[in-house]
N, C-alpha and C positions, 0 to 999 in steps of 0.2 A: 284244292285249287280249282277255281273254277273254269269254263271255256272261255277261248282269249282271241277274237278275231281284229288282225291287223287290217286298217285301212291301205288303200293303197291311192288315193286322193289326192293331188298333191306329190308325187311322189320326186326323188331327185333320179333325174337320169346315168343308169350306171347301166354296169358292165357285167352279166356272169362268169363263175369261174370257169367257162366251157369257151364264152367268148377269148379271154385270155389265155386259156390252154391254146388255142385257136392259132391265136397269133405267135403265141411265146415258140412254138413248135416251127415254124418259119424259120425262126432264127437257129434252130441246129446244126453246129456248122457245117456237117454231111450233104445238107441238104442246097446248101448256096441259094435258096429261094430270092434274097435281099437282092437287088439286081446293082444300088451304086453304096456308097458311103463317100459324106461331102467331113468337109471339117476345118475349123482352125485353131488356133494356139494361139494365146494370148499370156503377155505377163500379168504379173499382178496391180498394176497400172493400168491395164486394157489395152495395152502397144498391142495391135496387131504383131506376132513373129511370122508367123506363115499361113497360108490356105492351102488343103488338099482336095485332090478327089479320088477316091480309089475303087475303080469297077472290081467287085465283089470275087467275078470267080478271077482274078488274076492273084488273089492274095494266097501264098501259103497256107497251108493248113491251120499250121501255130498260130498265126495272127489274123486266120476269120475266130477261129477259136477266140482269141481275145478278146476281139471288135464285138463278136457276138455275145462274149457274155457280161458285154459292160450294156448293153442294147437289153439285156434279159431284164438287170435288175432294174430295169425305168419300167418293166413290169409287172415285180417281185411285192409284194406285202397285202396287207388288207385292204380292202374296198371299204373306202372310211376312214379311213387313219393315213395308212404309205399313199393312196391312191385315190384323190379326187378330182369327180368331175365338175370342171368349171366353165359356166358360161363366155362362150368366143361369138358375140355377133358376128355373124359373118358381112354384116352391111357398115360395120365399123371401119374393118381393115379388111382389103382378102389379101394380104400378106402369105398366109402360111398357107392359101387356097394356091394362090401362082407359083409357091415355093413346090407344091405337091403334083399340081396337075402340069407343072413344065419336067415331071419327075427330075427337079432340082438342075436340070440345067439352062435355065433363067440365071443368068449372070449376077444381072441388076437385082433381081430379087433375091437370091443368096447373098447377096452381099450385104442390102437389106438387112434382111431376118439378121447376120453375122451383128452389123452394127446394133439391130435392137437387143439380142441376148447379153451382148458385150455390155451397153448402159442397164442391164437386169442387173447383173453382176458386180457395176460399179455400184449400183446402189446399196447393196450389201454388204461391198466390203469398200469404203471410201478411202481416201488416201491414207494411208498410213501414218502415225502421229510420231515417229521415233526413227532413227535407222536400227535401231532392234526388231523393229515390229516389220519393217521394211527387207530385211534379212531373213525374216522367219514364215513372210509371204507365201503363201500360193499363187504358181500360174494356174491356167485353167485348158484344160482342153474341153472343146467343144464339137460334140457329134452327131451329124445328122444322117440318117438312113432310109430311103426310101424303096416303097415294094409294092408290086400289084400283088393280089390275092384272090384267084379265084373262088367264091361264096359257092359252096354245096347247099343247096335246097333240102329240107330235112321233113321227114314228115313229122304228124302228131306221137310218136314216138320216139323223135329222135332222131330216125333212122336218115342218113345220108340218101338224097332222091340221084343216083347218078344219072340220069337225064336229062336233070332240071339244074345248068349249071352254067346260068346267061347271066348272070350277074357280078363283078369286079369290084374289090375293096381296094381301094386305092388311098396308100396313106404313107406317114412319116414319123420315125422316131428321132425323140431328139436326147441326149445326153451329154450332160453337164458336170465334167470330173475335175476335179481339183490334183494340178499335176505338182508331185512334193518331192524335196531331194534327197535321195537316201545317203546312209552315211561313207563316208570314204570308209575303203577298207583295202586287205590284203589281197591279191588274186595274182592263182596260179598263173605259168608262164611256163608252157610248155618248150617255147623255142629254146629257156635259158635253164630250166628248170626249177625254178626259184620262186619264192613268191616277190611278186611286186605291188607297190602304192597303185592305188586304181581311185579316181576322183570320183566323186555324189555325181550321178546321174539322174536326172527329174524322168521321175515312172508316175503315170496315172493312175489315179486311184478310183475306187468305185464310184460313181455317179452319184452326187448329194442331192440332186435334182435333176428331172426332163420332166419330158410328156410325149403324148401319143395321139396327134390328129390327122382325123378328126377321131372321135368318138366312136367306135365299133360296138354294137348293138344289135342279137340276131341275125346278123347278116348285113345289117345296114349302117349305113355313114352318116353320123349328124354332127353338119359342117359347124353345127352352131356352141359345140363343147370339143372339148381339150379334157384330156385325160391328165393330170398334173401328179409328178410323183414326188414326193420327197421322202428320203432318208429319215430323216428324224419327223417322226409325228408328231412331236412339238413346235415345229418350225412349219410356217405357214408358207415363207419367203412373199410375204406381202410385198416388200420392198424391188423384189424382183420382178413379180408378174404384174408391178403395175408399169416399172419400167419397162419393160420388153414385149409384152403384149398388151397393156392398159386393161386389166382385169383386174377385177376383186379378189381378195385370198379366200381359201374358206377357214371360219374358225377351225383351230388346230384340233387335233382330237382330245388331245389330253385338258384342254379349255375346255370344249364342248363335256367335259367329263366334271370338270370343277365349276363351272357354270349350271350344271344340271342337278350337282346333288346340294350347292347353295342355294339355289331355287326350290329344289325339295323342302329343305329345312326349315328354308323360311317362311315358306307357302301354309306349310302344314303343319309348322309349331309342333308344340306338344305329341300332335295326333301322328308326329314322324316316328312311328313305334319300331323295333325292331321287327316286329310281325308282318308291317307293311312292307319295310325294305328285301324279307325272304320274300315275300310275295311277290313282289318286283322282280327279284333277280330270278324269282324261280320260270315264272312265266316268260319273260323275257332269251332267257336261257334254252327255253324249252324251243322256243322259236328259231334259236340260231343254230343249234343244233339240227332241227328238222329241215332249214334249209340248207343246212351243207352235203346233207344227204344227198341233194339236186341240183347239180350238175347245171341246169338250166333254169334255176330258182333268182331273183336278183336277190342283191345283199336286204337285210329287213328293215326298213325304214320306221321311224315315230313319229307321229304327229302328235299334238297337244290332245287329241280328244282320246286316242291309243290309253296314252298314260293317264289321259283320267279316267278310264274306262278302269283300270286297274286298281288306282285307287278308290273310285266307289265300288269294288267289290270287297275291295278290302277293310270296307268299313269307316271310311274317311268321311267328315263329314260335306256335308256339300258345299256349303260354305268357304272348306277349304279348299275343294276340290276346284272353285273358281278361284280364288285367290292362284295358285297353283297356272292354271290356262289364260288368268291376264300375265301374270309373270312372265309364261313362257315366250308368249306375247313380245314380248317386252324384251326378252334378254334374246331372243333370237329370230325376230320378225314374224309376222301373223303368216298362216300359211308355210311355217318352216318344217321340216322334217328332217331328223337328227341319226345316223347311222346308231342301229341298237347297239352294233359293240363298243360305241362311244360310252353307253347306258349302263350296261353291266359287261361284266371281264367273267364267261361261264364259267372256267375251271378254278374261279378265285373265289373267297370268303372269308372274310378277315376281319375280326373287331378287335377293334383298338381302344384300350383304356388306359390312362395316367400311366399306369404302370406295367401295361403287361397287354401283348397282344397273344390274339389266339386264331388261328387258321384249322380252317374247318373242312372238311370234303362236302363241297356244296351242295352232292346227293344227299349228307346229311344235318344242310342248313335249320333244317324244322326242328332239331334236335334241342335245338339254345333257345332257351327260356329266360325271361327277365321276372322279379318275382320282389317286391318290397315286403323287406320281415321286420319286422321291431321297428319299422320305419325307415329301416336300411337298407337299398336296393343293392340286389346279388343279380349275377347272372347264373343262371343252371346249366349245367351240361352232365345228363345220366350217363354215367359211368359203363359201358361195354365191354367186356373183353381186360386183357392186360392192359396194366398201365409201366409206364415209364419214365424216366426222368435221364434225359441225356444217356440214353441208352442202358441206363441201371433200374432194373427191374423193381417196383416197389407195390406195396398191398394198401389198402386205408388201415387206418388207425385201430384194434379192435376187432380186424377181420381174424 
C-alpha cells in the first residue's frame, strides 16, 4: 500500500472529539454548569399545551440527571453521520443569535424560535390521515439549554494555559423528543395494600433531533453553523430544518454511502476490481484509525482528487479515474468533501454473492483473491488454521 496524503482544501467545518468531550462534560449533573433550561410541549397537532422555564440549580437531583442526559445525546454519535455541521447564515435570520446572547430570556424571541421548531415538526409529521393514526400520535417535547463556558487556552501540546482564560463560549442546546404513552398497568398502593389500575402516562423519550449553536471549534464560536443531530443517520429531516431554520439538509450518511459506491461502479466499469476496493478501504481505514488516536485531529474529510489519488495508484486507468471526478461532480457538487466513514465502515468487510456472503477481518482483506479458471470465475481465500462449519469442526477433503 502505498503513502496516502489527505487534502484538507475545501474542508467541512467540524468539531473534534476533545471539542465535544469539552462540552458534553458541562452537562454532569454534579456539576450544574447549565445556568437555565427553557421548553415547551406540544401535542401532536402543534397546539401549544404549555411553556417552561427552569433555573438549573433549583432542580432536584433525579431530574437535572434527566434533563441532562436528554441534552447529552444531541451530542452523542459520529461526526458525519449522528452529527452534522450545517451552514446558519448568520445575516439570514439572528434568530438563534437573540435567543443565546439574551441567555433565552428574550421573550419575543423564545417564543419565536418555539413557533419555528413547532412548523419543523409540522412539516414532518403532517395531519394525521385516520383516528387510528391520530391515536397512536406523538406529542413533542421541546428543549432548550443555555450555558456560558469559560475557554482554557491550551498550548501546542495540549496542555491547559491556566492564565490565558479571557475568552467565553456562549451557546445553546436544543432537543427534540417525542413524548409517547406508556401502557396502563397494575401499581402498588401502599395506603391500601393492593395493587391498583394506574392510566398511560406520556414520558419523553430520547431526542430524534436538535442541535448545538453555534458551532464550537478550538475554542471558538462560528455563528455561521449549527451543529445538527439526528438519531437515525438515515434521516436528514430536510423537512424540518427548512421549516424552522430555512437550511439545507446534508445528504444522509447512509446515501452519501450508496451514492459513492454507484459512482464507483460506474465510473470505473470493469476496472472496479476487487483489488481496488481493499485498496480503498485499506487506506482509507488506515486514516480513521490514526485519527482517533487524536483527540485534537478533525474527523477526515474526501475530496474528489483524495479518491483519485487512490485510484491511480491502484492502477486505475486515467481515463476512468476522470470519468470517476466529473461524476463526483455531479452527484455531490464541485468542491464537495464527504466524511470518510461515510466511505468505508473500518471494522467491516463483506462480499456478497448470489448466494453466499462471506465477512472477513479486514486486517486480513488482502487475503481474497479473484482468479478465472476454465473460464470460470472463483474467489480464493487460503485456508489458515481450523476450520468450521457452524461450530462443527471439519478438515478438507483428502487431508
Amino acid at each position: 500500500m502505498g503513502a496516502f496524503i489527505f487534502s484538507t482544501k475545501g474542508r467541512m467545518q467540524a468539531m473534534n472529539q476533545r471539542d465535544l468531550a469539552e462540552i458534553k462534560r458541562r452537562l454532569n449533573p454534579d456539576k450544574r454548569n447549565p445556568s437555565l433550561i427553557c421548553g415547551c410541549y406540544v401535542d401532536y397537532l402543534g397546539n401549544l399545551i404549555t411553556t417552561f422555564q427552569l433555573p438549573v440549580a433549583t432542580l432536584y437531583e433525579q431530574e437535572n440527571e434527566k434533563y441532562m442526559s436528554l441534552f447529552k445525546k444531541v451530542l452523542s454519535g459520529q461526526i458525519g453521520q449522528n452529527l452534522m455541521p450545517i451552514g446558519y447564515p448568520a445575516e439570514n435570520d439572528d434568530l438563534l443569535l437573540r435567543v443565546r446572547d439574551s441567555g433565552m430570556n428574550d421573550e419575543d424571541a423564545l417564543q419565536n424560535l418555539y413557533t419555528h421548531l413547532i412548523a419543523g415538526i409540522r412539516a414532518e409529521h403532517p395531519d394525521m390521515q385516520s383516528v387510528e393514526d391520530a391515536q397512536t400520535a406523538d406529542n413533542w417535547l421541546i428543549l432548550l439549554m443555555h450555558d456560558d463556558m469559560d475557554v482554557r487556552k491550551r498550548d501546542n501540546n495540549g496542555e491547559i494555559d491556566a492564565d490565558n482564560s479571557d475568552r467565553a463560549f456562549r451557546y445553546m442546546l436544543c432537543a427534540i423528543c417525542p413524548v409517547k404513552p406508556d401502557k396502563p398497568a397494575l401499581k402498588y398502593d401502599p395506603v391500601s395494600a393492593v395493587f391498583q389500575g394506574r392510566a398511560a402516562e406520556w414520558l419523553a423519550s430520547a431526542p430524534v433531533m436538535g442541535f448545538l449553536f453555534p458551532l464550537y471549534e478550538g475554542g471558538a464560536a462560528d455563528i455561521n453553523t449549527v451543529l445538527f443531530y439526528t438519531k437515525d443517520s438515515n434521516d436528514a429531516h430536510d423537512a424540518f430544518l427548512k421549516a424552522a431554520l430555512d437550511v439545507e439538509a446534508v445528504m444522509p450518511a447512509a446515501e452519501q454511502t450508496d451514492t459513492f459506491q454507484a459512482l464507483l461502479a460506474q465510473s470505473l466499469g470493469t476496472e472496479c476490481s476487487l483489488d481496488i476496493v481493499q485498496e480503498m478501504h485499506s487506506v482509507v481505514s488506515e486514516m480513521i484509525e490514526e485519527q482517533k488516536k487524536d483527540q485534537f485531529a478533525e474527523p477526515v474529510m474526501l475530496s474528489k482528487q483524495d479518491v483519485a489519488r487512490v485510484l491511480s495508484d491502484g492502477g486505475v486507468s486515467a481515463e476512468r479515474v476522470e470519468a470517476f471526478e466529473d461524476g463526483f461532480d455531479a452527484a455531490f457538487g464541485a468542491g464537495a468533501v464527504l466524511p470518510a466513514v461515510n466511505i468505508v465502515a473500518p471494522k467491516q468487510f463483506k462480499v456478497d454473492l448470489p448466494s453466499v456472503s462471506i465477512k472477513v477481518d479486514p486486517q486480513q482483506a488482502d487475503l481474497l483473491e479473484t482468479r478465472v479458471i476454465d473460464g470460470r470465475g472463483y474467489l480464493l481465500i487460503p485456508i489458515e488454521g481450523d476450520i468450521s462449519v457452524n461450530g462443527q469442526p471439519v478438515f478438507l477433503k483428502g487431508e
